[in-house]
Backbone as numpy.savetxt, mean C-alpha at the origin, in Angstrom:
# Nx Ny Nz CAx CAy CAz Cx Cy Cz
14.84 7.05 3.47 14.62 5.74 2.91 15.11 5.76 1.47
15.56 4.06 1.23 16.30 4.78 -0.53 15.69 3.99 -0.96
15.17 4.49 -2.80 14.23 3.66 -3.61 14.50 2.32 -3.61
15.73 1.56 -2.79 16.02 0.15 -3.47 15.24 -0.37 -1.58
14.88 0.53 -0.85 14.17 0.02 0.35 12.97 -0.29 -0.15
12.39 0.77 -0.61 10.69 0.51 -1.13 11.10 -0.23 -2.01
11.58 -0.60 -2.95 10.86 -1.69 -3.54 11.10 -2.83 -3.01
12.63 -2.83 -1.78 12.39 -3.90 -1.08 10.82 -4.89 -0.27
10.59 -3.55 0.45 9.52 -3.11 1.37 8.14 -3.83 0.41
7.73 -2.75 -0.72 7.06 -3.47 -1.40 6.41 -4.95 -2.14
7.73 -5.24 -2.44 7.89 -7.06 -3.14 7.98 -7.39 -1.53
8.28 -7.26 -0.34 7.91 -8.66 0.67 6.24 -8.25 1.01
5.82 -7.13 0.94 4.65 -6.84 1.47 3.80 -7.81 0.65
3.86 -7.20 -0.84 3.22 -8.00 -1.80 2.97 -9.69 -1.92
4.36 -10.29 -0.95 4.43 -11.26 -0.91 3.43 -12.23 0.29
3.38 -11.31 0.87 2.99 -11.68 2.28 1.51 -11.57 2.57
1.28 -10.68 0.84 -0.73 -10.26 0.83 -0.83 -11.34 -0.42
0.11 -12.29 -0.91 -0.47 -12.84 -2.06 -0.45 -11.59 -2.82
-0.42 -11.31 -3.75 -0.52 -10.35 -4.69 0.99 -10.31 -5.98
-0.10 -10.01 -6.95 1.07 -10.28 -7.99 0.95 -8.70 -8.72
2.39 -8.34 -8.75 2.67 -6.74 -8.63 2.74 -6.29 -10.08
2.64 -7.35 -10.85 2.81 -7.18 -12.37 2.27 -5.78 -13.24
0.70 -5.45 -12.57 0.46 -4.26 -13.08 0.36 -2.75 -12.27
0.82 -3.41 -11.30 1.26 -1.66 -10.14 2.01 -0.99 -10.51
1.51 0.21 -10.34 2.42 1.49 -10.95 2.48 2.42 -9.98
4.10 1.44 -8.51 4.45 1.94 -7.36 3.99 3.55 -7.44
4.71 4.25 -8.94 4.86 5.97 -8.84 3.86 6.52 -9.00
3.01 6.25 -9.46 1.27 6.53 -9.68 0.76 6.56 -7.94
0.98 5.69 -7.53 0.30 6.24 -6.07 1.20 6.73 -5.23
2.35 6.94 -5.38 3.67 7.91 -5.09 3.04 9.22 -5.35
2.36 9.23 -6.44 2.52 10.77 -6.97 1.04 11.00 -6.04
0.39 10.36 -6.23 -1.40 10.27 -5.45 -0.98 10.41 -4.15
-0.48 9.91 -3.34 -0.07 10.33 -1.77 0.41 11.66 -1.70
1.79 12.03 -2.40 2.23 13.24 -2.61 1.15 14.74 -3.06
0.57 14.43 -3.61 -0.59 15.19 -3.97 -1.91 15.44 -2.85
-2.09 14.18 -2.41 -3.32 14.58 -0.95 -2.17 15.00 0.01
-0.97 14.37 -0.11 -0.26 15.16 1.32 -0.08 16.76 1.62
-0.02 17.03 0.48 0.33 18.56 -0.07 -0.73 19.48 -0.02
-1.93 18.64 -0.93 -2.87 19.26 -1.40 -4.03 19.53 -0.24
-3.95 18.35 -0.08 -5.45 18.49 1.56 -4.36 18.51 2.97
-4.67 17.43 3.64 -3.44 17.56 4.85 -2.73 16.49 4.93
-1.01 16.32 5.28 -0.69 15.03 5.20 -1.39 13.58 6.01
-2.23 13.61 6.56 -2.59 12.75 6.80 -3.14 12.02 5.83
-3.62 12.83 5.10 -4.52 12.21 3.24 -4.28 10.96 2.56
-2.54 11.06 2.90 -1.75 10.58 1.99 -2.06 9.10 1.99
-1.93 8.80 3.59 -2.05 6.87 2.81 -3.52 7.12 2.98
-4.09 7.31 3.84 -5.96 7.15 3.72 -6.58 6.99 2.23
-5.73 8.46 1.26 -6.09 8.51 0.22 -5.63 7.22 -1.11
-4.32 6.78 -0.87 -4.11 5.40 -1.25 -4.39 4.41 -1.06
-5.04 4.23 0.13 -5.69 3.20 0.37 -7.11 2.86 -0.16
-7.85 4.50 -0.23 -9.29 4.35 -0.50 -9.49 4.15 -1.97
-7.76 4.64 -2.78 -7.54 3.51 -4.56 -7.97 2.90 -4.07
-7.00 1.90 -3.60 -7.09 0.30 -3.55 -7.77 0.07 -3.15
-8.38 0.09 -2.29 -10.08 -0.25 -2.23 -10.47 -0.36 -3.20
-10.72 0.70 -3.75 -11.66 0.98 -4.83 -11.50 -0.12 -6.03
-10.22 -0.05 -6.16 -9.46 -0.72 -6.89 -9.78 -2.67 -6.71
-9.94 -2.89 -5.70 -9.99 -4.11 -5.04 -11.69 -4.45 -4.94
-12.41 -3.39 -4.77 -13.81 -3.79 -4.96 -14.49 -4.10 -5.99
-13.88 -3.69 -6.97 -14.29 -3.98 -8.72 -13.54 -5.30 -9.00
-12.60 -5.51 -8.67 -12.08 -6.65 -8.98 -12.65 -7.99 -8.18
-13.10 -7.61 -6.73 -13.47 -8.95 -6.28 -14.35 -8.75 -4.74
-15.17 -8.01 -5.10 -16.79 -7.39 -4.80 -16.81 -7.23 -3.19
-15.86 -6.87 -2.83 -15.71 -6.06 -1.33 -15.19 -6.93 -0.17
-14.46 -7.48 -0.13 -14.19 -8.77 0.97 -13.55 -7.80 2.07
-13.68 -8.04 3.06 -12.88 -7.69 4.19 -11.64 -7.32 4.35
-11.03 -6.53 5.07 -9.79 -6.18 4.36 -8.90 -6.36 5.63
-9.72 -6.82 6.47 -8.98 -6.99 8.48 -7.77 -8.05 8.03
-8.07 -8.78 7.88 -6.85 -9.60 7.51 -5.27 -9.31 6.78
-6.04 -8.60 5.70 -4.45 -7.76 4.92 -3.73 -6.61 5.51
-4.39 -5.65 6.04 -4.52 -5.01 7.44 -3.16 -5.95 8.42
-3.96 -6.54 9.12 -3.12 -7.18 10.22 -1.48 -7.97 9.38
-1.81 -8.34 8.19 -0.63 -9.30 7.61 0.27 -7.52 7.45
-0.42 -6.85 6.91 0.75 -5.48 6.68 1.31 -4.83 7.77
0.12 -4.69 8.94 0.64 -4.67 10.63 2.28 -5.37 11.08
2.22 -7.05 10.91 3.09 -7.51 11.09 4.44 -7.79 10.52
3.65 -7.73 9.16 5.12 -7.48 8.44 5.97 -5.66 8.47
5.32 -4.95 8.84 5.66 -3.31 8.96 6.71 -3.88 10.63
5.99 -4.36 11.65 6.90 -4.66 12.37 7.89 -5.41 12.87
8.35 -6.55 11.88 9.39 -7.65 11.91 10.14 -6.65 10.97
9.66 -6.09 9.87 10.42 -4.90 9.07 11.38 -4.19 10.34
10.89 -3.07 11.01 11.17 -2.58 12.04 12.46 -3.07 12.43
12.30 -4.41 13.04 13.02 -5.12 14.07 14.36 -5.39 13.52
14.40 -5.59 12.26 15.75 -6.26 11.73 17.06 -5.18 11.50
């Protein structure tokens, strides 16, 4: 995959969760995946980025459900796929 995919990948995802990317710091959880992948087992890697953003997402706006962004990243991962 080449860096101009992910950030493709990224900005439609972002687009598609509502989200404004202004203060993400893609390489910060680049380096955080890379590190549980290595460090514990690769499976870590997104579990462990995800359980940021969680974290990240629960301070900001007090735990909402996450089935929905889930399924919107589901479908956009597979129209991704398809093209």
């Amino acid at each position: 995959m080449t860096e101009g995919t992910m950030d493709q990948w990224v900005a439609a995802l972002a687009t598609e969760l509502e989200l404004d990317l202004g203060q993400l710091d893609v390489q910060a959880l680049l380096d955080v995946a890379r590190d549980a992948a290595h460090s514990v087992v690769r499976p870590a890697a997104p579990l462990t980025t995800f359980l940021v953003g969680y974290a990240a997402g629960r301070r900001a706006a007090a735990g909402d459900d996450i089935g929905p962004e889930c399924g919107t990243a589901q479908a956009l991962a597979a129209r991704w796929a398809a093209e």
